[in-house]
C-alpha positions in Angstrom: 48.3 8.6 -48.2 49.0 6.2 -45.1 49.2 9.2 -42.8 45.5 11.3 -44.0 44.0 8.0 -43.7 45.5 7.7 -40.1 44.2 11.6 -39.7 40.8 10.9 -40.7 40.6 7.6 -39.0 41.9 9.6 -36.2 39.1 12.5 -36.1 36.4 9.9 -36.5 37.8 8.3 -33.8 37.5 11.7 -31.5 34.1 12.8 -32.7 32.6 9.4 -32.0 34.2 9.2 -28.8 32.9 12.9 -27.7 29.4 11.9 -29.4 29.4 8.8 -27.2 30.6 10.6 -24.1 28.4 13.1 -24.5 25.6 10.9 -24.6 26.2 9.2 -21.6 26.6 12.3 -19.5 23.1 13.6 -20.8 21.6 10.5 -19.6 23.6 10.5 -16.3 23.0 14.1 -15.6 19.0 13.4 -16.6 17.5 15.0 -13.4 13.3 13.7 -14.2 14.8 10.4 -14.7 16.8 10.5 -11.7 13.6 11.9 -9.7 11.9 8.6 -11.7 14.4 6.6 -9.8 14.1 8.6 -6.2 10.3 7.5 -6.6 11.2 4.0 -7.3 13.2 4.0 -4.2 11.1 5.9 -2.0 14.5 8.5 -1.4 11.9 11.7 -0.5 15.1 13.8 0.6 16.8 13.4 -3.1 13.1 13.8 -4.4 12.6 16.9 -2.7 16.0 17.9 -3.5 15.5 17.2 -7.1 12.2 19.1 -7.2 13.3 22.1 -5.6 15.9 22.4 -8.3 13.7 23.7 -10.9 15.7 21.6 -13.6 12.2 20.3 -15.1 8.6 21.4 -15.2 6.5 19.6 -12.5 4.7 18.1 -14.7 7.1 16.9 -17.4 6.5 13.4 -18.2 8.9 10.5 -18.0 7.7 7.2 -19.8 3.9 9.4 -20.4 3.9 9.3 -16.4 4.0 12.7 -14.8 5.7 12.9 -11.3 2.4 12.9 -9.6 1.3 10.4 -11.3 4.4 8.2 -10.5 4.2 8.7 -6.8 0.5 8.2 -6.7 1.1 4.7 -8.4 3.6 3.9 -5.7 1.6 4.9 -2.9 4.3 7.4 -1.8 1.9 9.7 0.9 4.7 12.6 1.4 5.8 12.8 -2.1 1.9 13.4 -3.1 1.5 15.9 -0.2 4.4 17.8 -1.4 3.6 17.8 -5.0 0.6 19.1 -4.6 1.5 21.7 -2.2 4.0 22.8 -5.1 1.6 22.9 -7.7 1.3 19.8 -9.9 -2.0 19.0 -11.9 -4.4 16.9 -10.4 -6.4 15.6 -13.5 -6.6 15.8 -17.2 -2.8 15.3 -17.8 -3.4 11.7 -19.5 -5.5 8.6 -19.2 -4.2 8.2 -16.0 -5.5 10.4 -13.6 -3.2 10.4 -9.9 -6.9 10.1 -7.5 -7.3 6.7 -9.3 -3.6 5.5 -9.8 -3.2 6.6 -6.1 -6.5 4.7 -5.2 -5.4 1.4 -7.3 -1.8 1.2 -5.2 -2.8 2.5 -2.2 -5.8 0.5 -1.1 -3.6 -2.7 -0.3 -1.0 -1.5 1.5 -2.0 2.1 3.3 -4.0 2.0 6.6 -8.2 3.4 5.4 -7.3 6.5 7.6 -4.3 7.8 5.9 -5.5 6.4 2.5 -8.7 9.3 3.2 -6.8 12.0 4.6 -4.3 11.8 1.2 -7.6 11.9 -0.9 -8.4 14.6 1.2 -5.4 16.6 0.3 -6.3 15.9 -3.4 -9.7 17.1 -2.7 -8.6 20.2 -1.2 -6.4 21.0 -4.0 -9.4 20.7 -6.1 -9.8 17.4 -7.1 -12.7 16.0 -8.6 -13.8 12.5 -6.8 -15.8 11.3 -10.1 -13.0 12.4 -12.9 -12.7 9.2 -14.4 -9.1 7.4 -15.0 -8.0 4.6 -17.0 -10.6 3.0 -18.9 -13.4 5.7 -18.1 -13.6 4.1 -14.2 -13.8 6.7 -11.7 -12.0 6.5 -8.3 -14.6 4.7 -6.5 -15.1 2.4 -9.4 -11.3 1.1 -9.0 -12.2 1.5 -5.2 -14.7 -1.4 -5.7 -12.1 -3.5 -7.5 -9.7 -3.3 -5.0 -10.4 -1.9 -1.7 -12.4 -4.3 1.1 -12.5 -1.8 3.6 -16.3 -0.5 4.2 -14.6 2.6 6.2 -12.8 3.5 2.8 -15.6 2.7 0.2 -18.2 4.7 2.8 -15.4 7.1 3.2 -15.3 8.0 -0.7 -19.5 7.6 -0.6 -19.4 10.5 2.2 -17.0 12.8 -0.2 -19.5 12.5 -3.0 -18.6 9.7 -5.2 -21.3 8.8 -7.3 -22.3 5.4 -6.4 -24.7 4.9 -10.1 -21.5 6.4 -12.6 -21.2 4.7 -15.9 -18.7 4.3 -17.7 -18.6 5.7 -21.4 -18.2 3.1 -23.9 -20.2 0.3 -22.1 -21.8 2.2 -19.0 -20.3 0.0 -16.8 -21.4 1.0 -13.0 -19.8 0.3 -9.4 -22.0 -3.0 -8.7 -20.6 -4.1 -11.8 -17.5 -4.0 -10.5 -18.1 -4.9 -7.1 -20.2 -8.5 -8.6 -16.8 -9.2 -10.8 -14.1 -9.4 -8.4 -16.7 -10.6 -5.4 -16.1 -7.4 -3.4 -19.4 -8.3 -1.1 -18.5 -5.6 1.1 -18.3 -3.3 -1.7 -21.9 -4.5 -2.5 -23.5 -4.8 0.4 -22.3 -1.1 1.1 -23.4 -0.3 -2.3 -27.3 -1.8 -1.5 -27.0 0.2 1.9 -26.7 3.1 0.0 -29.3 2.8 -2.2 -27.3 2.1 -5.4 -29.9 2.4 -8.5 -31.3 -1.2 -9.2 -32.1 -0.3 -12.8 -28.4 0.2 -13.8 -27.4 -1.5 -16.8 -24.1 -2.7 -17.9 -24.3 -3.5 -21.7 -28.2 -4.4 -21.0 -27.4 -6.1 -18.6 -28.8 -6.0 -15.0 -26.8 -6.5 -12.0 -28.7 -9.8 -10.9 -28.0 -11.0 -14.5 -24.5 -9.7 -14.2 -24.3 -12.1 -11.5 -25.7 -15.0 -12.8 -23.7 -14.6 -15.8 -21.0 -14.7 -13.8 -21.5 -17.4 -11.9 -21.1 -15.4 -8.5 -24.2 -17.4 -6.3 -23.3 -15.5 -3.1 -24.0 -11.7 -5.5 -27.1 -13.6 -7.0 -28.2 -14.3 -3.0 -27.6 -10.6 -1.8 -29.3 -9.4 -4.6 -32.2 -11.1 -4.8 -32.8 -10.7 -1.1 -31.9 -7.0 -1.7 
């Protein structure tokens, strides 16, 4: 009796042990997460290495991210450039779309001229400058949020982003966006471009937008617009 128990105790034992082992090998040898973590770390040579394997589709998700999508939120120029030369899909894959994730990280800390020549490469490929992203805003839309560079706002006007785009649910427009985080080189670029004055955000207009807001200094530049 003593010595089946000991048996079965002992193949439990085993199985588990190979289960567990198993398991961590899967997760070691997991070659999208480990190209995850090359993003992280900015390690293009173990990137590139890992996507010339052909271990994992291009576009295979890790935590609902694709690769591009991962490298555009990271602002990681020669990662992009080479996933695009390999094929990756530029759009439509989520909620997310790379032209705005890439937009969102990269206005802080690339220089306006290689921040345009990467959307230039996306453009190339295809891209279209008004698919919205995230919440319905399109890539000038985030652009306005973050960017205060008038060479990369005029740069995105020039490749035919639409300056009047609404958003779905609310129509929220680009001087919305520009009046809530006091972007007033976004808006005065926005006025210098003849941005529609009848846009309205909830039925709201952009001078009552501003008041709302509280934002004197958009109130001013309107009014005097």
């Amino acid at each position: 009796m003593t010595s089946k128990l000991t048996y079965r105790i002992f193949i439990l034992f085993f199985f588990t042990t190979l289960l567990t082992t198993g398991q961590a090998h899967a997760k070691k040898n997991n070659p999208r997460k480990e190209l995850s973590m090359a993003i992280e770390a900015g390690d293009y040579k173990k990137f590139k290495r890992l996507v010339k394997s052909g271990k994992f589709d291009l576009d295979e998700p890790y935590h609902s991210s694709s690769p591009l999508i991962e490298t555009c939120e990271k602002a990681r120029v020669d990662m992009i450039k080479y996933l695009i030369k390999k094929g990756a899909i530029i759009e439509g894959l989520s909620k997310k779309t790379p032209l705005t994730e890439f937009i969102k990280s990269g206005c802080s800390i690339l220089s306006p001229e290689t921040l345009l020549s990467t959307i230039d490469v996306f453009l190339i490929a295809g891209a279209n400058i008004n698919y919205p992203g995230e919440e319905g805003y399109t890539p000038f839309m985030f652009a306005c949020l973050e960017s205060k560079s008038e060479k990369v706002l005029q740069g995105l006007i020039d490749r035919g982003a639409d300056i009047n785009y609404q958003q779905g649910n609310d129509q929220k427009a680009p001087i919305f966006m520009a009046i809530e985080s006091s972007n007033f080189i976004a808006l005065d670029l926005l006025i210098k471009n003849d941005v529609s004055p009848s846009v309205l955000f909830d039925g709201i207009s952009p001078l009552n937008f501003a008041c709302f807001e509280g934002n004197l200094k958009a109130v001013e530049t309107l009014v005097e617009k």
